[in-house]
N, CA, C and O atoms as CSV, one atom per row, in Angstrom:
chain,resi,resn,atom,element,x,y,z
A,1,UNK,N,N,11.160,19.518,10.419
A,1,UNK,CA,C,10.201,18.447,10.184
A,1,UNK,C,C,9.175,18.925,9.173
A,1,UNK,O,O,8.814,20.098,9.070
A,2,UNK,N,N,8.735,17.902,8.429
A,2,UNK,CA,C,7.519,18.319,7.249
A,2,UNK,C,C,6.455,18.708,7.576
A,2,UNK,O,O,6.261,19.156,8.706
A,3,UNK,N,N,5.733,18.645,6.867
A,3,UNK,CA,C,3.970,19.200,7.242
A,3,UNK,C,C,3.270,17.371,7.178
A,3,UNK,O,O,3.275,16.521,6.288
A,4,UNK,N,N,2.698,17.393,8.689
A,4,UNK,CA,C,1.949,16.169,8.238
A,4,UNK,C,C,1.502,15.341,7.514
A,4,UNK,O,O,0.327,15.673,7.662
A,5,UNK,N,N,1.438,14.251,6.614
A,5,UNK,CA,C,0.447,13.534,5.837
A,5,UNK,C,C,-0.613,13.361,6.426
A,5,UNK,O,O,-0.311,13.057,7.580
A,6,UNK,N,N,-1.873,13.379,6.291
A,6,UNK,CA,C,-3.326,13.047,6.603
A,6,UNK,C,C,-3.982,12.837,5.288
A,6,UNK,O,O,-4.469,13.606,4.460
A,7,UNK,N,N,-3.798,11.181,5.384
A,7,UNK,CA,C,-4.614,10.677,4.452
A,7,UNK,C,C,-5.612,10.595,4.587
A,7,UNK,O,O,-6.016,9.543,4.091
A,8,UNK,N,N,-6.812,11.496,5.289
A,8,UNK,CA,C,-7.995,11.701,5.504
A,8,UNK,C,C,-8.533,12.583,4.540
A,8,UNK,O,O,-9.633,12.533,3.989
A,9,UNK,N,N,-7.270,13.702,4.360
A,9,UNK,CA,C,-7.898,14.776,3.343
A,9,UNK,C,C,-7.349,14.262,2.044
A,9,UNK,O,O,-6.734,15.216,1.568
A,10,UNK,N,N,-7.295,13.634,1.544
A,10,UNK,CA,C,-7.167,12.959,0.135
A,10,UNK,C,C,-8.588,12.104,-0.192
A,10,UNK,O,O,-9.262,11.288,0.437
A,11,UNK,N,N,-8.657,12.619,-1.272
A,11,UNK,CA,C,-9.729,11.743,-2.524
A,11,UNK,C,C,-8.971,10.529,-3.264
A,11,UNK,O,O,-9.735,9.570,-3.376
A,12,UNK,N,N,-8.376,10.417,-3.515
A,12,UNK,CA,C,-7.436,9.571,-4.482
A,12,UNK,C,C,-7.008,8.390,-3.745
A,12,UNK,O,O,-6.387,8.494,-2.687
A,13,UNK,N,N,-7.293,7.363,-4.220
A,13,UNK,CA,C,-7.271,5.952,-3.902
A,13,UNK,C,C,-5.412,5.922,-3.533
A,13,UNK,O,O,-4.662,6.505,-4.316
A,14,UNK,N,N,-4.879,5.245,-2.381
A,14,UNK,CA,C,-2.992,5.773,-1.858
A,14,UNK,C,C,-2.890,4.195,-1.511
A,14,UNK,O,O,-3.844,3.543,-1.086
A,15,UNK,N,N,-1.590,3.672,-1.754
A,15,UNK,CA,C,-0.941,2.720,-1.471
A,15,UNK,C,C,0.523,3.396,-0.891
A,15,UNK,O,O,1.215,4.057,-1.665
A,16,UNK,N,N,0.924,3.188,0.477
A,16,UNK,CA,C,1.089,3.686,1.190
A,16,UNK,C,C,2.566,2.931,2.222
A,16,UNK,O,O,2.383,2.422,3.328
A,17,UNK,N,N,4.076,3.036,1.479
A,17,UNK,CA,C,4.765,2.817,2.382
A,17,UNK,C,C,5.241,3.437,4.061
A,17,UNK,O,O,5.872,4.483,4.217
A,18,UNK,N,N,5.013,2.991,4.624
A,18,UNK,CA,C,5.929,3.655,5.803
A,18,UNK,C,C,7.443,3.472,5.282
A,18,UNK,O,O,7.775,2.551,4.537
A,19,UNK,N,N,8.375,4.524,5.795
A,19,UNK,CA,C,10.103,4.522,5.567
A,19,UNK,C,C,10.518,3.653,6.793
A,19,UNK,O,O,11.354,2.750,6.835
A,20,UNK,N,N,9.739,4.144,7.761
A,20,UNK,CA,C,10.516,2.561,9.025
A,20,UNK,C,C,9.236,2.475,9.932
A,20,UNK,O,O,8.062,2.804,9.767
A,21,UNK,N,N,10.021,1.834,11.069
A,21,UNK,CA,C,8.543,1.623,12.146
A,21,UNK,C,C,8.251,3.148,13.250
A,21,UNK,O,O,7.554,3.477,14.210
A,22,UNK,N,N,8.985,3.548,12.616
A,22,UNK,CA,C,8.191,4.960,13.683
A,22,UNK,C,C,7.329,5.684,12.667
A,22,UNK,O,O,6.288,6.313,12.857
A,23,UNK,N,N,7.903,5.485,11.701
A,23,UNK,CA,C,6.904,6.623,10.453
A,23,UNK,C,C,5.554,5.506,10.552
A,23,UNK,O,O,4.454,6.053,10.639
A,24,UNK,N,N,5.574,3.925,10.543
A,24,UNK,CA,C,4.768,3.454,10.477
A,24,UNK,C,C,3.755,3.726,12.110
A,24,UNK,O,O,2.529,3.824,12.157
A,25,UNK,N,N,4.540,3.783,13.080
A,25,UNK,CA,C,3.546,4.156,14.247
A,25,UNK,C,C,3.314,5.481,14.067
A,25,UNK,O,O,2.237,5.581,14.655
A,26,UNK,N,N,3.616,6.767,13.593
A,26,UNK,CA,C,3.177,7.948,13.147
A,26,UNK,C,C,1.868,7.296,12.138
A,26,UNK,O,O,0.840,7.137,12.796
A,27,UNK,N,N,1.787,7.031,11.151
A,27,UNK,CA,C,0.732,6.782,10.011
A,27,UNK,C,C,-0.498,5.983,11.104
A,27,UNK,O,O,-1.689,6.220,10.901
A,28,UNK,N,N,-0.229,5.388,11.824
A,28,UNK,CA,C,-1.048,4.428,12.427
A,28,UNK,C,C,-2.165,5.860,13.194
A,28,UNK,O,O,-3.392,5.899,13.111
A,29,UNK,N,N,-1.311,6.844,13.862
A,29,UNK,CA,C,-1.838,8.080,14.514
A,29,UNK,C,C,-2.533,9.115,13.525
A,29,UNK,O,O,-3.639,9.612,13.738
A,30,UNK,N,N,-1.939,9.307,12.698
A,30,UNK,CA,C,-2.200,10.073,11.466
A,30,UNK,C,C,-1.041,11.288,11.561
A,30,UNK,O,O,-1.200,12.365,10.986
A,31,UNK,N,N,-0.066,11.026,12.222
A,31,UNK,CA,C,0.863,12.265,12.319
A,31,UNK,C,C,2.218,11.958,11.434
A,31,UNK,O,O,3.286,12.541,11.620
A,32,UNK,N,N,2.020,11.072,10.566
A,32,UNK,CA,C,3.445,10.973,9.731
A,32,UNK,C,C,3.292,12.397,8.771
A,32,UNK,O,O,2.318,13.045,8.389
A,33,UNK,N,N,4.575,12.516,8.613
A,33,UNK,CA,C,4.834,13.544,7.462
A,33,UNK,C,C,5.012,12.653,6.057
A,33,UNK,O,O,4.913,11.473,5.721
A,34,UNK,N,N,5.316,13.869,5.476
A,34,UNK,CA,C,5.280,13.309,3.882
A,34,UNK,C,C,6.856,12.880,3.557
A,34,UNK,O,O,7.004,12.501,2.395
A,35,UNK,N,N,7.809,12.872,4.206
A,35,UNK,CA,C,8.884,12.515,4.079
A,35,UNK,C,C,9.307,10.960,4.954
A,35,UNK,O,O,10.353,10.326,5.088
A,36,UNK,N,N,8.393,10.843,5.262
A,36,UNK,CA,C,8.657,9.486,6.050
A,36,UNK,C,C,7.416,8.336,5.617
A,36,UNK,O,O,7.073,7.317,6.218
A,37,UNK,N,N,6.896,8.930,4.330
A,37,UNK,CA,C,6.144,7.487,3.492
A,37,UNK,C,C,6.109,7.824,2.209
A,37,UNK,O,O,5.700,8.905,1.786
A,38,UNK,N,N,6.656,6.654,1.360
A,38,UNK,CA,C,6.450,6.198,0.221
A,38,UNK,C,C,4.786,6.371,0.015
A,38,UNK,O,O,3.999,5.907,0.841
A,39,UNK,N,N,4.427,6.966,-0.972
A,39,UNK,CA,C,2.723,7.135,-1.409
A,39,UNK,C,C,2.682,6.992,-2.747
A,39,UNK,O,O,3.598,7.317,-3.502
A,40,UNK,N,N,1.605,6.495,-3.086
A,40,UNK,CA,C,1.402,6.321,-4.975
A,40,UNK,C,C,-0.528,6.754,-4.909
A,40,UNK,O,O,-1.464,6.111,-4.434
A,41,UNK,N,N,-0.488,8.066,-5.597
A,41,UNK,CA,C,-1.752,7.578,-5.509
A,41,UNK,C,C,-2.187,7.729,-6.548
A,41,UNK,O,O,-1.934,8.708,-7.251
A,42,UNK,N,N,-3.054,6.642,-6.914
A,42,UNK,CA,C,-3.501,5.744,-7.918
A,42,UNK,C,C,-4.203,6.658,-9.010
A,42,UNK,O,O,-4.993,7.478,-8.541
A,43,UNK,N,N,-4.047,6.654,-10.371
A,43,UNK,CA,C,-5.098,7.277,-10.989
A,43,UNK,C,C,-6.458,6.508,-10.843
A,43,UNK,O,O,-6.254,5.603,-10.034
A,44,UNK,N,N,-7.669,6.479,-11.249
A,44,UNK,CA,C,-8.684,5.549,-11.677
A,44,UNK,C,C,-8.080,4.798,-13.149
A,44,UNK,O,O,-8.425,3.651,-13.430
A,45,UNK,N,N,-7.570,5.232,-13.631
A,45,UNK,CA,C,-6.945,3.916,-14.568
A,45,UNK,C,C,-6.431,3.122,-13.819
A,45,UNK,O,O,-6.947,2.034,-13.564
A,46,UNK,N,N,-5.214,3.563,-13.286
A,46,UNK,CA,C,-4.233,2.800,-12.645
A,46,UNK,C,C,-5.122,1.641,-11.423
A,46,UNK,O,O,-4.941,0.425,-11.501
A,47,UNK,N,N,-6.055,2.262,-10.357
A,47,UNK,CA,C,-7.253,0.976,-10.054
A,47,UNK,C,C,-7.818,0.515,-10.862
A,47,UNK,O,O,-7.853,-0.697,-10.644
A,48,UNK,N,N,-8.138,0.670,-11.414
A,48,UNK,CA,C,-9.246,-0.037,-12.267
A,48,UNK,C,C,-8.316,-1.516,-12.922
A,48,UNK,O,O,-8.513,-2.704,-12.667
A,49,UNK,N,N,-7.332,-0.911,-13.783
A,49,UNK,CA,C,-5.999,-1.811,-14.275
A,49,UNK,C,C,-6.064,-3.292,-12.997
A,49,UNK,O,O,-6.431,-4.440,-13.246
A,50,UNK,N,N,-5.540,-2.698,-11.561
A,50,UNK,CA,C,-5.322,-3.481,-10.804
A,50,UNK,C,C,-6.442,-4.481,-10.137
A,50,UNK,O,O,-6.195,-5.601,-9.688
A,51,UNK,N,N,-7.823,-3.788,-10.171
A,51,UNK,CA,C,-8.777,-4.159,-9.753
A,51,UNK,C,C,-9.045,-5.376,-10.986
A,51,UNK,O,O,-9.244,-6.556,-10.701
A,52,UNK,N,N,-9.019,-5.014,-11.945
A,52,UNK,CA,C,-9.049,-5.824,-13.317
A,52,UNK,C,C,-8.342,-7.390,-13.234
A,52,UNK,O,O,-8.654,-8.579,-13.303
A,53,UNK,N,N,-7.404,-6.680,-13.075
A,53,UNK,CA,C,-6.129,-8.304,-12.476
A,53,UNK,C,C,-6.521,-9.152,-11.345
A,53,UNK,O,O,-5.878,-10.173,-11.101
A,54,UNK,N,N,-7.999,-8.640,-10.308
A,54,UNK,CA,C,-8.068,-9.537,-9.383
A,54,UNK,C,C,-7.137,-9.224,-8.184
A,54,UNK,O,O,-7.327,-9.811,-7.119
A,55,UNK,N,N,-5.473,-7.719,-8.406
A,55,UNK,CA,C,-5.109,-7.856,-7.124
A,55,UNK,C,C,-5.602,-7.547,-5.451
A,55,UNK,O,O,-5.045,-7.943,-4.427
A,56,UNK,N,N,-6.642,-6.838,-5.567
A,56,UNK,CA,C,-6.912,-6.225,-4.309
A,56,UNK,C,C,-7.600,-8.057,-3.587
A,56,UNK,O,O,-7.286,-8.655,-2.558
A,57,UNK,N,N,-8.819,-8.509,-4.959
A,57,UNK,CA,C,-9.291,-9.728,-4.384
A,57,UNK,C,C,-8.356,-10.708,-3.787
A,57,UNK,O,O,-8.769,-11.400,-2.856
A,58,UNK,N,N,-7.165,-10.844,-4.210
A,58,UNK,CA,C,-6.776,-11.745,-4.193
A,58,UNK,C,C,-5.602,-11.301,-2.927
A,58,UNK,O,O,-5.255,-12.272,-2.254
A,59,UNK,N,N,-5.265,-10.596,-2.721
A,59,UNK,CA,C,-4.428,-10.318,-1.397
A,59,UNK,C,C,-5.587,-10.159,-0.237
A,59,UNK,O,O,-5.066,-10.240,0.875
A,60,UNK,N,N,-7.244,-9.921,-0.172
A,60,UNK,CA,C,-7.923,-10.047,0.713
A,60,UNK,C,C,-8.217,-11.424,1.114
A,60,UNK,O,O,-8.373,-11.631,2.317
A,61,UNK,N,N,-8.298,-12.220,0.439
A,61,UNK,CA,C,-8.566,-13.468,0.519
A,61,UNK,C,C,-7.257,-14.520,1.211
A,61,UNK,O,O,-7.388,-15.391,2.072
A,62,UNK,N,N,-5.803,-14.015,0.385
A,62,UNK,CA,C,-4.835,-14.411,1.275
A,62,UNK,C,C,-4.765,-13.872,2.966
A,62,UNK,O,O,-4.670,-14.492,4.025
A,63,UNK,N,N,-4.859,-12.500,2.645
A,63,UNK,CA,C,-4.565,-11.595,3.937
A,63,UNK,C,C,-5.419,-11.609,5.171
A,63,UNK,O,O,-5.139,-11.071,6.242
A,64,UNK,N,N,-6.673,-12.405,4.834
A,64,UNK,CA,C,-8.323,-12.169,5.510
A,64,UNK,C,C,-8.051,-10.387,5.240
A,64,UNK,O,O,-7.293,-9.879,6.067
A,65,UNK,N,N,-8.550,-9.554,4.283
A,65,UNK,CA,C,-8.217,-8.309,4.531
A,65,UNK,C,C,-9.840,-7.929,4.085
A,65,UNK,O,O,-10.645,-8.762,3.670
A,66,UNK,N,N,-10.115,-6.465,4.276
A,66,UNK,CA,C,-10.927,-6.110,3.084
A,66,UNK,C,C,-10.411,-4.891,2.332
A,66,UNK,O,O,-10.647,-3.854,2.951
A,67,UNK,N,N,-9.891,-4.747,1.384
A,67,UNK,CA,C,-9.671,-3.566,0.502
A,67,UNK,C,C,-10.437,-3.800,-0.286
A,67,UNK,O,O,-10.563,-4.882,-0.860
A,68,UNK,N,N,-11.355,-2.408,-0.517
A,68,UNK,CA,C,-12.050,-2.104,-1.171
A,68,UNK,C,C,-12.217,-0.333,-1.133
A,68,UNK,O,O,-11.539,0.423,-0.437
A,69,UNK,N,N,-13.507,0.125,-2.255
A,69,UNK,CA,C,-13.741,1.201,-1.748
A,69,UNK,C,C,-14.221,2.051,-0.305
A,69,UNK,O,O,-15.070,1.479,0.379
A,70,UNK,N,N,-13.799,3.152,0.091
A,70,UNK,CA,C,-14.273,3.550,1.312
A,70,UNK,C,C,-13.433,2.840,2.249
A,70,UNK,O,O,-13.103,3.583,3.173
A,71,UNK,N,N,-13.146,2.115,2.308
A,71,UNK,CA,C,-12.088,1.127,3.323
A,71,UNK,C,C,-10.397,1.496,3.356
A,71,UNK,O,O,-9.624,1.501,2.398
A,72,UNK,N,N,-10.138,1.768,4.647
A,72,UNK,CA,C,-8.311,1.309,4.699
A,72,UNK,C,C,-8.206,0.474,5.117
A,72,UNK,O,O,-9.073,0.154,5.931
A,73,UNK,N,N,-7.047,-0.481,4.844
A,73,UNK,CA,C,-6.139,-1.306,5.040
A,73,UNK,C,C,-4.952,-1.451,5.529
A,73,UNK,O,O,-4.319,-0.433,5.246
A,74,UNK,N,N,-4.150,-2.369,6.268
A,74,UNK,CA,C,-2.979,-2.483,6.447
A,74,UNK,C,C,-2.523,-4.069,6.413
A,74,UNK,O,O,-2.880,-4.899,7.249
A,75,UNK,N,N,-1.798,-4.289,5.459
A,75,UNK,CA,C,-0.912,-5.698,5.473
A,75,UNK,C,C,0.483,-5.535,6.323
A,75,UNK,O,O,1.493,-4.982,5.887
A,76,UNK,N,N,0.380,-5.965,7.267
A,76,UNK,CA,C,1.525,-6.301,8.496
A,76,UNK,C,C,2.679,-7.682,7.637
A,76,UNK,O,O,2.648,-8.784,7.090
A,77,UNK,N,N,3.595,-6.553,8.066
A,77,UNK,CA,C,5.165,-7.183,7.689
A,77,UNK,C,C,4.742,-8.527,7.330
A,77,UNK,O,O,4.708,-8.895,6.156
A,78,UNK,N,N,4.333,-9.468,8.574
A,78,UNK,CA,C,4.708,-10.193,8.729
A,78,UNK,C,C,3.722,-11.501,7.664
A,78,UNK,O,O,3.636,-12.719,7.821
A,79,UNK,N,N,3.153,-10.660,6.685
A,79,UNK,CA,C,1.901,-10.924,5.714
A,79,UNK,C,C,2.655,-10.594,4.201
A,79,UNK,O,O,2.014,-10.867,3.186
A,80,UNK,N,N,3.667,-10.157,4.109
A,80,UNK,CA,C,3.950,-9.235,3.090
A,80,UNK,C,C,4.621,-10.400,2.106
A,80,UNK,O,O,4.554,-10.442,0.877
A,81,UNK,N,N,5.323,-11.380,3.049
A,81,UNK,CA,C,5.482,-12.206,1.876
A,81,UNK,C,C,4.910,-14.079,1.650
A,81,UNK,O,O,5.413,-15.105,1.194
A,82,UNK,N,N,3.804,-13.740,2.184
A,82,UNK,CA,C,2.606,-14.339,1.271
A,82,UNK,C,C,2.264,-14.007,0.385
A,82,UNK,O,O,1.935,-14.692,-0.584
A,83,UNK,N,N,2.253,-12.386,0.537
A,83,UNK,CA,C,1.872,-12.136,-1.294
A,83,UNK,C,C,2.962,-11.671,-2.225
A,83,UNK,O,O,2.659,-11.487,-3.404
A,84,UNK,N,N,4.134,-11.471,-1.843
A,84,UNK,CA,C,5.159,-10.598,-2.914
A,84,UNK,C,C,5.635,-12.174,-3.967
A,84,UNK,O,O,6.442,-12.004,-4.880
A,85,UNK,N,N,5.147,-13.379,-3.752
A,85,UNK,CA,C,5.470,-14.138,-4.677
A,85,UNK,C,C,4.085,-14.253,-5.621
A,85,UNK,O,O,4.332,-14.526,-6.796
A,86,UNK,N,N,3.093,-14.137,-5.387
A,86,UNK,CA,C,1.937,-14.147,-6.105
A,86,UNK,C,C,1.855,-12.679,-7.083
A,86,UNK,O,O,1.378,-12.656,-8.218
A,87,UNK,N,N,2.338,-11.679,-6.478
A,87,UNK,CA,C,2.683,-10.766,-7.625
A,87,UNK,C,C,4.241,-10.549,-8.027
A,87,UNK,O,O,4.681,-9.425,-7.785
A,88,UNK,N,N,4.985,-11.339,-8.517
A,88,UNK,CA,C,5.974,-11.681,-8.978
A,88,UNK,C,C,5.767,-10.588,-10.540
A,88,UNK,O,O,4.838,-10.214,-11.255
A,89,UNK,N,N,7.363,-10.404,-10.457
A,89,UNK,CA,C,7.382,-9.159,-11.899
A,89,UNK,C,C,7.011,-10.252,-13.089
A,89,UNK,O,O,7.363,-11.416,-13.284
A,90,UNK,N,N,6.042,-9.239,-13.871
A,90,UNK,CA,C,5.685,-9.927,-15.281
A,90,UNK,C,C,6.340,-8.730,-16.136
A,90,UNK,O,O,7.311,-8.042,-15.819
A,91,UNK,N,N,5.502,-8.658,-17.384
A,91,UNK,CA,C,5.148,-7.599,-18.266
A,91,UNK,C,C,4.539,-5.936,-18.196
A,91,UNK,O,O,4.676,-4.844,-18.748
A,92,UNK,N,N,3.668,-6.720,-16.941
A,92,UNK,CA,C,2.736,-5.409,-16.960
A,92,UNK,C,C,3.498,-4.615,-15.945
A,92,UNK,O,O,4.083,-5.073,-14.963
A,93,UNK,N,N,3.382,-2.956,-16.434
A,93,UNK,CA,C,3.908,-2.044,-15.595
A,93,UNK,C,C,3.724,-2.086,-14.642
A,93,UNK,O,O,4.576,-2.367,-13.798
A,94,UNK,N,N,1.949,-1.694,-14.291
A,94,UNK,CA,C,1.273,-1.521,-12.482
A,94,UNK,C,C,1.530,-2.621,-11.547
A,94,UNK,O,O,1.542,-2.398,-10.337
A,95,UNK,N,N,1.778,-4.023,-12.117
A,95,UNK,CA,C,1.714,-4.734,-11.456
A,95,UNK,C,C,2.990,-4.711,-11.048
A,95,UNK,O,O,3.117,-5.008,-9.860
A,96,UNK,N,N,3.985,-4.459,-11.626
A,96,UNK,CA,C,5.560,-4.353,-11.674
A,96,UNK,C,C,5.680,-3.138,-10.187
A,96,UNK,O,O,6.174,-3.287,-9.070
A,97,UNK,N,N,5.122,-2.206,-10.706
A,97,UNK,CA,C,5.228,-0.870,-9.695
A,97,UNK,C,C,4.782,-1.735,-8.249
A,97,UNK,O,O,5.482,-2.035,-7.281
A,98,UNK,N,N,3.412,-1.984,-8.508
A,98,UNK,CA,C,2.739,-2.819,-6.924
A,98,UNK,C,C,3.921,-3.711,-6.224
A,98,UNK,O,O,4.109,-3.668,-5.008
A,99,UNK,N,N,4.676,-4.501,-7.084
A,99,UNK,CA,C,5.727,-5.263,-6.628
A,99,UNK,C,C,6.564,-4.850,-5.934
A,99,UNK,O,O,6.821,-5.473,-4.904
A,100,UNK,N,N,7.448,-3.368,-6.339
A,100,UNK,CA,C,8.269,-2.463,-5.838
A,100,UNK,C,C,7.606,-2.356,-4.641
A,100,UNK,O,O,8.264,-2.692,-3.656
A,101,UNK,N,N,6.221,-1.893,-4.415
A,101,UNK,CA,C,5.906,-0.939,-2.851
A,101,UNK,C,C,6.004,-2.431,-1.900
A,101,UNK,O,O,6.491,-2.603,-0.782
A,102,UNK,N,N,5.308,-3.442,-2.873
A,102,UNK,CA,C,5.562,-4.457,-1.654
A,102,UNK,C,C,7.063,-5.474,-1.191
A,102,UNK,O,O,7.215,-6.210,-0.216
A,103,UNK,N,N,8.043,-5.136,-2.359
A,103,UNK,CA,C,9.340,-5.295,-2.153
A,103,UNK,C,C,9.852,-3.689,-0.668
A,103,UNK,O,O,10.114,-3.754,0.533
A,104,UNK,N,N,9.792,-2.890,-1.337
A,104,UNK,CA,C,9.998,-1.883,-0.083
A,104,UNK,C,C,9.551,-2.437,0.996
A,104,UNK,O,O,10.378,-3.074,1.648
A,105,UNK,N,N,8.217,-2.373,1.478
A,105,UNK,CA,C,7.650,-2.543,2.748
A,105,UNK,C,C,8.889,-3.890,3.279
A,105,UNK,O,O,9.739,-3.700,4.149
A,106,UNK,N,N,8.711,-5.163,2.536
A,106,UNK,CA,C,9.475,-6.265,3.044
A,106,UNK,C,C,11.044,-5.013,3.392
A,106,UNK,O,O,11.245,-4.555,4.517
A,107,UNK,N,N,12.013,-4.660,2.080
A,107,UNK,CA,C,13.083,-4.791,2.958
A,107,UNK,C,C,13.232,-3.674,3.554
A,107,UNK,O,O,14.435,-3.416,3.608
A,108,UNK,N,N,12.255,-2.439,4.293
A,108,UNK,CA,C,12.482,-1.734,5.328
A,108,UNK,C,C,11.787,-2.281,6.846
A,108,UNK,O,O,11.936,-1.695,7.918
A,109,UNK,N,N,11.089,-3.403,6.661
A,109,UNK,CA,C,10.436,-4.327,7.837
A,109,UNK,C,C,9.390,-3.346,8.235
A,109,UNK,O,O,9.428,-2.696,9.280
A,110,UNK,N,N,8.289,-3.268,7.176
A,110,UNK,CA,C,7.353,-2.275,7.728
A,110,UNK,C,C,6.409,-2.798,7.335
A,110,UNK,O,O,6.462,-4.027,7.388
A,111,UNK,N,N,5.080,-2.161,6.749
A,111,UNK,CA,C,3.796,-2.549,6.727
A,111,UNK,C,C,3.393,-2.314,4.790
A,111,UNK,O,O,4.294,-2.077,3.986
A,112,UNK,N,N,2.165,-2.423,4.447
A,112,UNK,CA,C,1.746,-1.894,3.481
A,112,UNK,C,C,0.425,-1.267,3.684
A,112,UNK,O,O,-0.177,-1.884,4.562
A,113,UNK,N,N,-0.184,-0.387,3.263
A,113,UNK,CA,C,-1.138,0.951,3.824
A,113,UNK,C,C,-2.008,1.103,2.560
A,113,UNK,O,O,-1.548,1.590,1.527
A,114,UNK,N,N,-3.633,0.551,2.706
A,114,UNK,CA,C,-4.277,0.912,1.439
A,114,UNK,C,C,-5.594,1.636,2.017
A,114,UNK,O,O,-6.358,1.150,2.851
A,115,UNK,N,N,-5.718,3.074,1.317
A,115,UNK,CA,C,-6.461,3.760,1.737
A,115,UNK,C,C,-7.591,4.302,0.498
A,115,UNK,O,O,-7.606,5.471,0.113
A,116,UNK,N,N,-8.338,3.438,0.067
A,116,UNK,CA,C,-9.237,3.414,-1.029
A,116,UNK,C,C,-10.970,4.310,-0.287
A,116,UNK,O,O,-11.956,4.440,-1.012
């Protein structure tokens, strides 16, 4: 087994798949490893880019969520596709990438994890 993830000791803004629902009830504890979640973590370009586009606003407002700074998050499965049509693939890379984590989450039936 790996060495824990603890996204506590990270600085860097993480968008955060679980691989299934036990890695996701591990992450919920803080005892997932690093092999049982998808992680991206964000440069400050790469937020800023997204923050720019309105996505964090605009999945809080669908989601009742708050992502923001200092704040984690979790969008539950069953939320995931309210928004995977509102960020539909365009042009832009990040938004393209964001699509992927929230295409994953849908087809492993798990969650999405924002730890800003």
């Amino acid at each position: 087994m790996g060495n824990v993830y603890s996204v506590k000791n990270f600085k860097m803004k993480q968008i955060i798949v679980p691989k299934n629902i036990k890695a996701q009830q591990a992450l919920t504890y803080d005892n997932a490893t690093n092999e049982q979640l998808l992680v991206w973590e964000l440069t400050d370009e790469e937020y800023n880019h997204l923050n720019d586009l309105n996505v964090f606003e605009i999945i809080n407002d669908k989601c009742n969520t708050l992502i923001d700074d200092y704040e984690d998050e979790e969008i539950a499965y069953s939320k995931l596709q309210e928004i995977i049509n509102i960020f539909d693939r365009n042009n832009d890379k990040l938004l393209n990438k964001f699509h992927q984590y929230i295409l994953e989450a849908i087809n492993r039936k798990t969650s999405l994890h924002f730890y800003f």
